[in-house]
C-alpha positions as CSV (number, residue, x, y, z in Angstrom):
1,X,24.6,-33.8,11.4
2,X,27.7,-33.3,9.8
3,X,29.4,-30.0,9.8
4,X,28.4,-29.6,5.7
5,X,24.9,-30.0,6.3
6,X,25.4,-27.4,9.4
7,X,26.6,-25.0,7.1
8,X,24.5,-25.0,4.5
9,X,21.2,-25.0,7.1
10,X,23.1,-22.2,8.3
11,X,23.7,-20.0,4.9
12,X,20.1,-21.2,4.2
13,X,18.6,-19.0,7.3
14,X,20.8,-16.1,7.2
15,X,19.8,-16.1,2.9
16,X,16.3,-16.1,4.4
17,X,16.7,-13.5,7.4
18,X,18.0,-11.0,4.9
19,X,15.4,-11.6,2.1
20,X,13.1,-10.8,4.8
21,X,14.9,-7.8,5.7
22,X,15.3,-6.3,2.4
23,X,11.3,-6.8,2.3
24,X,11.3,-3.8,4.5
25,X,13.3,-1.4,3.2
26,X,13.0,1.7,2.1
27,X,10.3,3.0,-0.4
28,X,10.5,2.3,-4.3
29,X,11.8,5.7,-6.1
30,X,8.9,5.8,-7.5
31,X,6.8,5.7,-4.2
32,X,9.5,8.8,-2.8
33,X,8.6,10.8,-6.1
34,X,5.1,10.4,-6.1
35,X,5.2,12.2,-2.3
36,X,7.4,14.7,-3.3
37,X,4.8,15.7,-6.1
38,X,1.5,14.3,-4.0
39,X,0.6,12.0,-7.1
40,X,0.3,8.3,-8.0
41,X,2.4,6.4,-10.6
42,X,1.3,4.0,-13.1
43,X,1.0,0.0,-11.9
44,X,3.8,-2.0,-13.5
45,X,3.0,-4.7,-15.7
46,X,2.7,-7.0,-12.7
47,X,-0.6,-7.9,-11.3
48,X,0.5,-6.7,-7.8
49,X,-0.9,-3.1,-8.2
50,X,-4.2,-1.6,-8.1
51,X,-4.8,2.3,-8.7
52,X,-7.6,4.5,-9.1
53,X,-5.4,6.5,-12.2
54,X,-4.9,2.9,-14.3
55,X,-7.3,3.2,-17.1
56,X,-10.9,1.9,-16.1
57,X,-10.3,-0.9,-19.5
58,X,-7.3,-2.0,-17.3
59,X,-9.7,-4.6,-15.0
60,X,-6.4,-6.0,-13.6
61,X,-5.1,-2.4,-12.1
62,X,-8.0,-0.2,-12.5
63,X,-9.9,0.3,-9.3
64,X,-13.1,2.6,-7.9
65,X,-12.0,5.8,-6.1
66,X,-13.3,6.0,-2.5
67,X,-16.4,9.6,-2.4
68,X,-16.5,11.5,0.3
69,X,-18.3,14.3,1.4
70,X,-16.9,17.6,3.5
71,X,-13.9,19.1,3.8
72,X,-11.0,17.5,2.7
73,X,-9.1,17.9,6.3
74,X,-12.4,15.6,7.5
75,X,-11.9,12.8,4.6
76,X,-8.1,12.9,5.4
77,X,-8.4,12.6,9.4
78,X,-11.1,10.2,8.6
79,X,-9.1,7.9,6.1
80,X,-6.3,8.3,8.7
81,X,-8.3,6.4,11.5
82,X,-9.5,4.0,9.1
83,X,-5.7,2.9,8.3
84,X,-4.8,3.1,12.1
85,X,-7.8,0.6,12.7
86,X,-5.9,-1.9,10.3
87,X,-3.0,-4.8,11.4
88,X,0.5,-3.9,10.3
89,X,0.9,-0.5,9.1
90,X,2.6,2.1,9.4
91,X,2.0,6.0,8.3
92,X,4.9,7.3,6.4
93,X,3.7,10.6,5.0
94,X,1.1,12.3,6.0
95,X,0.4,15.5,4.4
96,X,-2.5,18.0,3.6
97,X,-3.6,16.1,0.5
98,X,-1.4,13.1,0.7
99,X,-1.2,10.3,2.6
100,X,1.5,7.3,1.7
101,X,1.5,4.4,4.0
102,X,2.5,0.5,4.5
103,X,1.2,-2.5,4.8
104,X,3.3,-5.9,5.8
105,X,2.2,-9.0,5.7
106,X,1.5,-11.3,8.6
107,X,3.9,-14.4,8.0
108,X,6.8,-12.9,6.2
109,X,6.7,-9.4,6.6
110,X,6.4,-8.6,2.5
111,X,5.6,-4.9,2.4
112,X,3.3,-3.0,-0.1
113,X,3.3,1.0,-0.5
114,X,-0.6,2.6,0.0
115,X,-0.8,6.0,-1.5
116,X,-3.6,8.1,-0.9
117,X,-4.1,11.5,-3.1
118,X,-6.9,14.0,-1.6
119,X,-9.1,15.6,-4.7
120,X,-11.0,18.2,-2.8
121,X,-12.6,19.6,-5.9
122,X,-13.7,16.2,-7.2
123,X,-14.3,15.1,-3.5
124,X,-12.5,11.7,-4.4
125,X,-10.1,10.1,-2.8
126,X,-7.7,8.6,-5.3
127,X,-5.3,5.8,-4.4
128,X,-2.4,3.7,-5.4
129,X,-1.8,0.0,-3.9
130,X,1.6,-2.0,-5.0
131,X,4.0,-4.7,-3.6
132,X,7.7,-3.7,-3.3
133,X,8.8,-7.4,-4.9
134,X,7.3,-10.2,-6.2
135,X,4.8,-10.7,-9.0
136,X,1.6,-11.8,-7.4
137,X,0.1,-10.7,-4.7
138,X,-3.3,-13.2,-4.8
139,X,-5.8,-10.6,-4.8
140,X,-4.6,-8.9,-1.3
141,X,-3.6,-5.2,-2.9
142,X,-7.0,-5.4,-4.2
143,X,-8.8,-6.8,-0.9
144,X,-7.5,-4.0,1.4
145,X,-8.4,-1.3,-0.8
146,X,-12.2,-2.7,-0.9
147,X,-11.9,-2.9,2.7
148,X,-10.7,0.3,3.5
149,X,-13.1,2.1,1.1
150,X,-16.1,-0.1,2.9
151,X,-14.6,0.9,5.9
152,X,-14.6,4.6,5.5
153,X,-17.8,4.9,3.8
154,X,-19.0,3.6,6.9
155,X,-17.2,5.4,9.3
156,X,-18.2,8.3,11.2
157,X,-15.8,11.7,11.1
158,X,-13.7,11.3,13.5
């Protein structure tokens, strides 16, 4: 192999080792806002975002809420085990009536932002799902959320 080729296969992985790293970094500003103020922000245009707060004519963002019944402390410490049960995550906020956590991908580490807003008056659980780069995600913002509402409608209170 000559010493060009070397190099180059060289710069190629270290390019690639820190795309990977910057996958995950720190939260979007957005993201740190929304805790700061326990609420969700709009999708982008990009089809890598479902929330319960797009409008419900939006079929590529808008997504059910998750019901619950009790206390909100109960929905909370039950959507909390529901998320630990899950590959890959990690909790980043958890307060009284906000929960923000991540999700990374198996192969490449990609990460998307899960933010969970408690409504104990409406006893819904409202939620925002987004990658931090790309464009598409194929569906998997979308899949996790159905699984974790499945999931904690039929889980027990912890």
């Amino acid at each position: 192999m000559s010493h060009i080729s070397k190099t180059l296969l060289l710069s190629a992985g270290l390019l690639s080792l820190l795309a990977l790293t910057a996958c995950a970094g720190a939260a979007p500003a957005n993201v740190q806002q929304d805790a700061l103020s326990q609420t969700l922000s709009p999708c982008p245009d990009s089809p890598n975002c479902v929330s319960t707060k797009a409008p419900a004519t939006d079929t590529e963002h808008f997504i059910e809420p998750i019901p619950f019944t009790g206390s909100a402390a109960d929905a909370r410490q039950k959507l909390l085990a529901v998320i630990a049960a899950m590959p890959r995550n990690e909790v980043v906020t958890n307060e009284d009536t906000y929960i923000h956590a991540t999700f990374a991908s198996l192969i490449f580490r990609f990460v998307d932002d899960v933010q969970f807003v408690i409504d104990d008056a409406a006893k819904t659980i409202h939620f925002r799902s987004a990658s931090r780069m790309g464009r598409s995600d194929m569906g998997v913002n979308r899949k996790r959320m159905e699984e974790i509402r499945t999931n904690f409608t039929q889980a027990a209170v912890p």
